[in-house]
C-alpha positions in Angstrom: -29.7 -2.5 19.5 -32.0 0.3 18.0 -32.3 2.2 21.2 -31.2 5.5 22.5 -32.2 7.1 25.8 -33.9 10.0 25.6 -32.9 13.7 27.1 -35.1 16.4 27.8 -35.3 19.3 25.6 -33.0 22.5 26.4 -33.9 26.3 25.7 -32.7 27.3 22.1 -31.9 30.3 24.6 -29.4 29.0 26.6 -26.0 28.1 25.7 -25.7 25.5 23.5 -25.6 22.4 26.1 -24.1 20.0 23.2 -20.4 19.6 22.2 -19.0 17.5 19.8 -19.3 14.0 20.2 -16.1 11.7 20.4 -14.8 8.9 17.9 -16.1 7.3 16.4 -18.4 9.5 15.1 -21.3 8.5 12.5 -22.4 12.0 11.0 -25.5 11.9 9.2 -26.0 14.7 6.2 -29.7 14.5 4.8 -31.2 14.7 1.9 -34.5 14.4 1.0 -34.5 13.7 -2.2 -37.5 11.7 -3.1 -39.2 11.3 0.2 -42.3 13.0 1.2 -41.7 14.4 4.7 -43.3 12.0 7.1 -40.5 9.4 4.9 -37.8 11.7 5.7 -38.1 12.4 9.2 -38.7 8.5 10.3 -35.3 7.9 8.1 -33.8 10.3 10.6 -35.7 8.8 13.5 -34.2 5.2 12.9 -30.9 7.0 12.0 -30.3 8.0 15.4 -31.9 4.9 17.1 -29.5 3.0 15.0 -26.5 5.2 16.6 -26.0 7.9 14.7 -24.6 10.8 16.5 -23.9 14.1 14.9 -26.6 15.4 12.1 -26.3 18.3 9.6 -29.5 19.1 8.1 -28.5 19.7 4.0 -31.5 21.2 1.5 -30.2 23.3 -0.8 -33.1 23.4 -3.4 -35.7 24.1 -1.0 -37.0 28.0 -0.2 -35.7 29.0 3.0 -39.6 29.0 4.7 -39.5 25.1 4.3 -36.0 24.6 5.3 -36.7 26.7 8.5 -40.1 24.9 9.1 -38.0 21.4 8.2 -35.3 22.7 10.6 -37.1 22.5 14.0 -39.0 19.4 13.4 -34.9 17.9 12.5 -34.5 19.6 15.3 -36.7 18.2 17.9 -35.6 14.5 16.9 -31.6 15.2 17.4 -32.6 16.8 20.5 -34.9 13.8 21.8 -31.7 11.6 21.2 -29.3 14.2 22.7 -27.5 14.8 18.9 -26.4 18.0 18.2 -27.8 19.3 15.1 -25.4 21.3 12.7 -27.3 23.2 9.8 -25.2 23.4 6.0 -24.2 27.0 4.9 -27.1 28.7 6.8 -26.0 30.4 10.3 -29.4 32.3 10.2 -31.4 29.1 10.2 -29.1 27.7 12.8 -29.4 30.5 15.2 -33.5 30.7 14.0 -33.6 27.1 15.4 -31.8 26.6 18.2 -29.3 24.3 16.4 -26.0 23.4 18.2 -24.0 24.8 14.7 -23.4 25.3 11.1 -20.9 23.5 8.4 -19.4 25.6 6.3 -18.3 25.0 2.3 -15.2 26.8 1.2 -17.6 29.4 -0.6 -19.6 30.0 2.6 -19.3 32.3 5.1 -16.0 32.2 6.5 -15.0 30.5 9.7 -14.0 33.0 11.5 -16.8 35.5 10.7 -19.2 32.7 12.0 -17.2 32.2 15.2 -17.8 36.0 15.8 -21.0 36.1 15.5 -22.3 32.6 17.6 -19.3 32.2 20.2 -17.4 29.7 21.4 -20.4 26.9 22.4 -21.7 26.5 19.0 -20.2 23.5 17.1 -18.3 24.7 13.9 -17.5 22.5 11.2 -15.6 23.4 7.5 -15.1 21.5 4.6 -11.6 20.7 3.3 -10.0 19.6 0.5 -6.3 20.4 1.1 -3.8 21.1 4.2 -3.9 24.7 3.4 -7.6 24.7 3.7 -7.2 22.8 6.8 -4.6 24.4 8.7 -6.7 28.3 7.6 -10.2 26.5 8.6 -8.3 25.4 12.2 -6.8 29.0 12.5 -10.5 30.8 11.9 -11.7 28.6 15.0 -13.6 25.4 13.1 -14.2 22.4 15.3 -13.8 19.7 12.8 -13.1 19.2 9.2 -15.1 17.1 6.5 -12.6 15.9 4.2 -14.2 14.6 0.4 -15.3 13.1 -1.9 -13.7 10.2 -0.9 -15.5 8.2 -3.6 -17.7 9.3 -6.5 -21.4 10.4 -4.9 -24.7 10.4 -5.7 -26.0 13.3 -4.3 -27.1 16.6 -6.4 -23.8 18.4 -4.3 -21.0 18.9 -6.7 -17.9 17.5 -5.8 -14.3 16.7 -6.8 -12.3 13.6 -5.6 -10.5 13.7 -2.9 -7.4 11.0 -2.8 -7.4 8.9 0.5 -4.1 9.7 0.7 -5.0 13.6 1.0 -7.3 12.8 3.8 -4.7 11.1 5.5 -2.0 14.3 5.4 -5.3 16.6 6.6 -5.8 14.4 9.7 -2.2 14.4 10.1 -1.4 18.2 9.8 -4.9 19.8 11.5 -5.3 18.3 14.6 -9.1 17.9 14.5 -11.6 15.7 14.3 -11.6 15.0 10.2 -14.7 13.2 9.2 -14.5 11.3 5.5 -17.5 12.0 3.2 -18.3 10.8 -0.2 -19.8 7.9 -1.6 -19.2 5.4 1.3 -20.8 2.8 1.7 -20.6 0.0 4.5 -19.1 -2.1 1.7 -15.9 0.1 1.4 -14.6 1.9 4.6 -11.6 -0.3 4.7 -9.4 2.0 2.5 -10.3 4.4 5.2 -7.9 2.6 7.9 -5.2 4.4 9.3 -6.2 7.7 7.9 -6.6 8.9 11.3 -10.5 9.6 10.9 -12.4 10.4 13.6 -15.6 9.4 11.9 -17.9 9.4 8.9 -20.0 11.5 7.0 -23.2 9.6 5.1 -25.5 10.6 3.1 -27.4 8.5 0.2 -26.2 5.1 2.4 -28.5 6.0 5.4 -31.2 8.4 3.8 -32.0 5.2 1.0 -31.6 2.5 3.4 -34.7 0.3 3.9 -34.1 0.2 7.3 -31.8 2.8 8.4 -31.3 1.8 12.3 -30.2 -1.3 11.2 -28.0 0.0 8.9 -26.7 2.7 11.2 -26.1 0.0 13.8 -23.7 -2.2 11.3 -22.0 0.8 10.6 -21.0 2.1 13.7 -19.8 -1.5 14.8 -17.4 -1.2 11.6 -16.4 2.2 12.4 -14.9 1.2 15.3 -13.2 -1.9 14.6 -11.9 0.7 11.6 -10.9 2.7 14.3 
């Protein structure tokens, strides 16, 4: 069912109250490509009604006044759903929103610089590509890893393939939650079992979907039968 109770809101003050949610995780990544903002925040809305519980909130052509003004109204849905909210490449915007973290690209601010400066209760996540990356993102103090492309995607992010076979030897040698991004669909998560996922990362699947709790729903039920 479409339904999620809903918690009350806690003081971007405070410690961030959220951790990491456990498999299977269904990680929504926006993008907004295309849809004015009332679309965009009901696709988020049905999202997390469908059961998806971990968003990052991705807009890397916008001017940071939007993005920041985009941010908290993201932010009061996750929160109304108890879903942490993670923010890409921007721990300014995280920390200016109250958001429970940041995901970092291998060209962003470092792991370990971020860990310095938020703590240990913010949720930290990096992208890798390779063990090395994987095993130096663990080191710095990231909380999960989001292994891709898995297949080719049709977002404006530029990305390079990553083998299913790759993923599987990450999620072997990091010991952390390793979420698979890139291209999926609910039409090909098969060759995704016994990577040893702990979830995974959509984008274009949920954010076009016609209905996206419905679609959020079916996929969650496939995760874990994958899983």
């Amino acid at each position: 069912m479409c339904e999620r109770s809903a918690c009350s809101r806690q003081d971007a003050k405070q410690k961030r109250p959220m951790v990491l949610p456990a498999a299977p995780v269904l990680y929504l990544v926006t993008d907004s490509s295309g849809l004015d903002e009332e679309t965009f925040l009901a696709k988020i809305e049905g999202a997390l009604r469908g059961g998806v519980n971990l968003v990052q909130l991705r807009e890397k052509e916008r001017p940071i006044r939007e993005v920041l003004a985009l941010a908290a109204k993201v932010h009061r849905l996750t929160l109304s759903h108890g879903v942490p909210l993670l923010i890409d490449d921007r721990l300014d915007l995280a920390l200016a929103v109250g958001a429970e973290g940041v995901h970092l690209g291998q060209t962003d601010l470092p792991v370990a610089t971020a860990r310095r400066l938020l703590g240990p209760t913010y949720i930290i996540g990096a992208t890798a590509k390779t063990v090395e990356q994987a095993l130096e993102a663990k080191r710095q103090g990231a909380d999960y890893l989001g292994v891709g492309a898995i297949f080719p995607t049709a977002t404006k992010v530029v990305t390079r393939p990553t083998s299913v076979a790759a993923l599987t030897a990450i999620c072997a040698a990091a010991d952390l939650p390793c979420f698979a991004i890139g291209g999926l669909t609910s039409g090909n998560l098969d060759v995704l079992r016994g990577s040893g996922i702990a979830g995974i990362c959509m984008v274009s699947h949920l954010m076009q979907a016609p209905d996206p709790c419905a679609e959020a729903s079916a996929l969650l039920l496939k995760l874990r039968a994958l899983l």
